[in-house]
N, C-alpha and C positions, 0 to 999 in steps of 0.2 A: 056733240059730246065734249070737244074739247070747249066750247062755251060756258057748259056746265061746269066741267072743273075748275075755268077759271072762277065762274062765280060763288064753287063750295070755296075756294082758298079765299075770295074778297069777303065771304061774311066769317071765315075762321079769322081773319085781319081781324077784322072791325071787331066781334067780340073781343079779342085780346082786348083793345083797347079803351071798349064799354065797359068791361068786366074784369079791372085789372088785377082787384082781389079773388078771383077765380082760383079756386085748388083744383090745381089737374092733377088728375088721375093718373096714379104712375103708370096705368095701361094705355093713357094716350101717346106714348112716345115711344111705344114699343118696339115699331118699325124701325124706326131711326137713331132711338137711344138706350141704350147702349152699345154700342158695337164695339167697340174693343174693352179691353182692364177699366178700371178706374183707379186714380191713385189717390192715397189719402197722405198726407206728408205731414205727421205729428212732431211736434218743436220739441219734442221732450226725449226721452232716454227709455226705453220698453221698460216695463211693468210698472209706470205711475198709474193714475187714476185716469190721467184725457186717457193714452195710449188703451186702456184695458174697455173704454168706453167706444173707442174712436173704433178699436176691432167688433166689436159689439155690431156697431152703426153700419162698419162694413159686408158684415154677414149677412145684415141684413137686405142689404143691395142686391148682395150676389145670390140670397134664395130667391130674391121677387124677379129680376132678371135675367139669372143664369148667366151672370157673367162677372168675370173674377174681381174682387177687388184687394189692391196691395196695399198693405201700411208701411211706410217710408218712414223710419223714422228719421228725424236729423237735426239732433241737440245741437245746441251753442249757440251762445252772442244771447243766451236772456230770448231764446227763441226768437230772435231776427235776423236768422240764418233760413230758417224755415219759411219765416215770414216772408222775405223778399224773392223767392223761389216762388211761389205761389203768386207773389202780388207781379212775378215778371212772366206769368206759366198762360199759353194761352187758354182764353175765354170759350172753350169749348164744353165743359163740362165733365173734364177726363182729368183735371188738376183739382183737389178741394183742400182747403187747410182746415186740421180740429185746431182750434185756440181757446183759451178758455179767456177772462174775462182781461188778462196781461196786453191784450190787444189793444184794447182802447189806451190801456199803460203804452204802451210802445208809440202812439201817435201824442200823448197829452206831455211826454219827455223828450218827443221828437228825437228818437229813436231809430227813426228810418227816414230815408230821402223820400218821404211821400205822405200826403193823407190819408190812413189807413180809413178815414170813411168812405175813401174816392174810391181808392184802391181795391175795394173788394166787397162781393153781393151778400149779406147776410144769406143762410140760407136755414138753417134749422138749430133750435135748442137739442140737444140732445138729453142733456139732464143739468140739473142742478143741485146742488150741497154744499151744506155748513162744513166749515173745517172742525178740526177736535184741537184744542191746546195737550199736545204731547209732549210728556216728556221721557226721560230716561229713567230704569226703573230704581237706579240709584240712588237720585237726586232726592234729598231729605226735606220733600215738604206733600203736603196732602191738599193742600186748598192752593186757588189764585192769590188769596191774599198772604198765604204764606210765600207763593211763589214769589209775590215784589217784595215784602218781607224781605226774603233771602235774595232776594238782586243786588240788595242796599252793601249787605255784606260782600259781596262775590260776584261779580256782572256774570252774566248766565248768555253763552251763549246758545241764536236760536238759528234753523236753519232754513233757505226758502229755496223755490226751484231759479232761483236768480234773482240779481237785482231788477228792481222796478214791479216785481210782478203779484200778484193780487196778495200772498200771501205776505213779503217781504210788506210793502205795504198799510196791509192789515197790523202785522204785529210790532213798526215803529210807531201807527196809530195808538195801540193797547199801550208803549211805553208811555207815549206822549198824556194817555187822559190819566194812566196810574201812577207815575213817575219812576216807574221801573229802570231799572240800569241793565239793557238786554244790548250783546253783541252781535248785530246780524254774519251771518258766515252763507255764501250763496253757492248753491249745483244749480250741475246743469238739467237737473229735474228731478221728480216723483221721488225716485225710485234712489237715486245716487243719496238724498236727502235723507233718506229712511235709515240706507246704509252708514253717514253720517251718524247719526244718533244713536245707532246698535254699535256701532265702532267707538264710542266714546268722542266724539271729534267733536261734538253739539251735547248741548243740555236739554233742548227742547225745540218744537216743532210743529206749525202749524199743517196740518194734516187733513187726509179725507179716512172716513171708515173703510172703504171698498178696500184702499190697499192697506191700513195699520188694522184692522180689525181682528186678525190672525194673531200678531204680534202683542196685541193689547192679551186677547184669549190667554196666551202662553207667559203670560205676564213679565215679556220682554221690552213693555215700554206700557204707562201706565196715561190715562187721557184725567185732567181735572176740570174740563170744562168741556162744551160745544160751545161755539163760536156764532150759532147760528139765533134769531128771535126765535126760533121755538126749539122744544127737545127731540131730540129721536126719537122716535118709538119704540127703536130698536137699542136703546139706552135712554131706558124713561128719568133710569135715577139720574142720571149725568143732569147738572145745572148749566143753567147757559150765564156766560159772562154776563150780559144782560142783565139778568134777574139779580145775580151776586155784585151789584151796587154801580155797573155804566150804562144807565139805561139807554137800548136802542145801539148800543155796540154788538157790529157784526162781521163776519169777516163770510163772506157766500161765494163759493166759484161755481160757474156754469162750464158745461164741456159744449163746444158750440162746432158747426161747419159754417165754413166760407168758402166763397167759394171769387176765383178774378172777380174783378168788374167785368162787366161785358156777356159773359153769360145768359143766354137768352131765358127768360121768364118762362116757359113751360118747361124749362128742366131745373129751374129752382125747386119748383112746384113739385114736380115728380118725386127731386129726391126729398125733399120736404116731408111730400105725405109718409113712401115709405120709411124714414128713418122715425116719424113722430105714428104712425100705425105698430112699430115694429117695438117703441118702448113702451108704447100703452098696451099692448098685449097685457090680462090681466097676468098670468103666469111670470111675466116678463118686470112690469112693476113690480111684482111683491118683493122677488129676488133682490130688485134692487132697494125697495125699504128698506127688510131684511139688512143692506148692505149700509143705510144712512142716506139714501139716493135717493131725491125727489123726481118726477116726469111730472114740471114744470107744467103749467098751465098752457094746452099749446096755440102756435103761434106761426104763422105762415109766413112767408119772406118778408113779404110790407111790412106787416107787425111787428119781426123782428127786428127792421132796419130801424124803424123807430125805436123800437125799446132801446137799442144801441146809440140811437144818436143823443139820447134823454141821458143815459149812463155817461157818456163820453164828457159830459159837462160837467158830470159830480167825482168823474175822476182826476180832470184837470184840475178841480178844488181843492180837492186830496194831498195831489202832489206838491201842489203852490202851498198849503198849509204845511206842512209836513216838511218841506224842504228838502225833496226826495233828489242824491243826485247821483249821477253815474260815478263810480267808482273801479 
């Protein structure tokens, strides 16, 4: 008997490492994982777009396992307060960071005492979405082109969840190809940013639908563009900067997990498939169309690591054009 099992564990070895694109099944770890909480440790300030996805992700853990999972939030430092909690958390499975694409920013500005490729296992796309150029429902212009128009007069401040991060970025990019005269003004996320701009503090704001899309309804903040190569569906009329004269200008953020380095590969796998099962639900998708929210082409650890490591080279190019620096 005990020959046998050692023998079922020597070829559960060995397939791992024949088959190391294997998607396990979140019911192979049943036994053994989960056993306690899981914590999810979002860099941002509750009710941005990662934070409202990152709960989303979590739920869906806690119905396929029946076991609790907490969202931590803990804004500051441009999310490398977050960041280094997790990149120091150990490799069990029980620590995951949501980051959105700022991550690869935070290693290409050398941001943190480490290489955030070393540092941590891709584990799943959750979604991904074009920002909307928002602005304030005051500001006196109707088009992009009006909007650099009036920069010329009056620098227009805009606002991002921090310096370095996909959006901040994105929109010293948009000054740079239009020659717009924009003041960036940085929070500490989503949600502080929105508040920002309803407060009069900002002019404008590069943004997701999921959480302005209320706002825009009540016409407490007006959107003149998507940011994204294609249109919503869910605002077909809205033009994409793209098409209105920089072609191939975009500005895209992913809500992603990660998770330590060191984490063993059938519980990447696990939480992999449940969180990419749980957004492809078709009811589950449509909502978030509905919301401006893609469920991204999916994509299993390997494939994400790569996707990330491919991304991590066009962000460092970004920054070094752009002259991106801490302030």
């Amino acid at each position: 008997m005990e020959s046998d099992l050692n023998m079922f564990r020597f070829l559960i070895c060995i397939s791992i490492f024949l088959f190391p694109h294997f998607s396990f099944s979140a019911n192979d770890l049943a036994a053994t994982y989960p056993k306690r909480p899981i914590r999810i440790i979002v860099p941002v300030a509750p009710g941005g777009g990662l934070d409202m996805i990152s709960r989303s992700a979590g739920q869906m853990m806690s119905d396929r396992w029946g076991q609790s999972v907490v969202v931590d939030n803990r804004s500051g430092g441009g999310t490398v307060v977050a960041t280094e909690i997790v990149a120091r958390a150990v490799p069990d499975g029980y620590t995951l960071l949501a980051a959105t694409d700022t991550l690869n920013i935070l290693g290409a500005m050398k941001r943190v005492p480490f290489d955030v490729r070393k540092a941590f296992a891709p584990v799943v796309v959750m979604t991904m979405q074009p920002y909307l150029l928002l602005i304030s429902a005051g500001l006196p212009v109707n088009s992009v082109k009006e909007l650099i128009a009036y920069s010329m007069t009056q620098a227009i401040r805009f606002g991002s969840s921090g310096v370095g991060t996909t959006g901040h970025i994105g929109m010293e990019n948009l000054a740079s190809l239009t020659g717009a005269k924009f003041v960036h003004v940085p929070y500490k996320g989503g949600a502080p940013s929105l508040a920002g701009i309803l407060g009069g503090e900002i002019h404008m704001l590069p943004g997701v639908m999921l959480s302005a899309a209320p706002l825009i309804k009540s016409g407490k903040l007006r959107a003149l563009a998507t940011m994204g190569l294609k249109r919503i569906p869910a605002m077909s009329d809205l033009p994409t900067v793209s098409e209105l004269g920089w072609p191939g200008f975009k500005i895209v953020n992913s809500y992603n997990l990660f998770a330590p380095a060191g984490v063993s590969k059938p519980i990447l796998f696990a939480i992999n498939s449940v969180v990419s099962d749980g957004m492809n639900l078709p009811k589950m998708a449509q909502r978030l169309a509905a919301e401006g929210i893609q469920v991204d082409e999916r994509m299993n650890p390997d494939e994400f690591k790569a996707y990330i490591l491919k991304e991590y080279v066009d962000v460092e190019r970004q920054v070094k054009n752009l002259d991106i620096k801490l302030y």
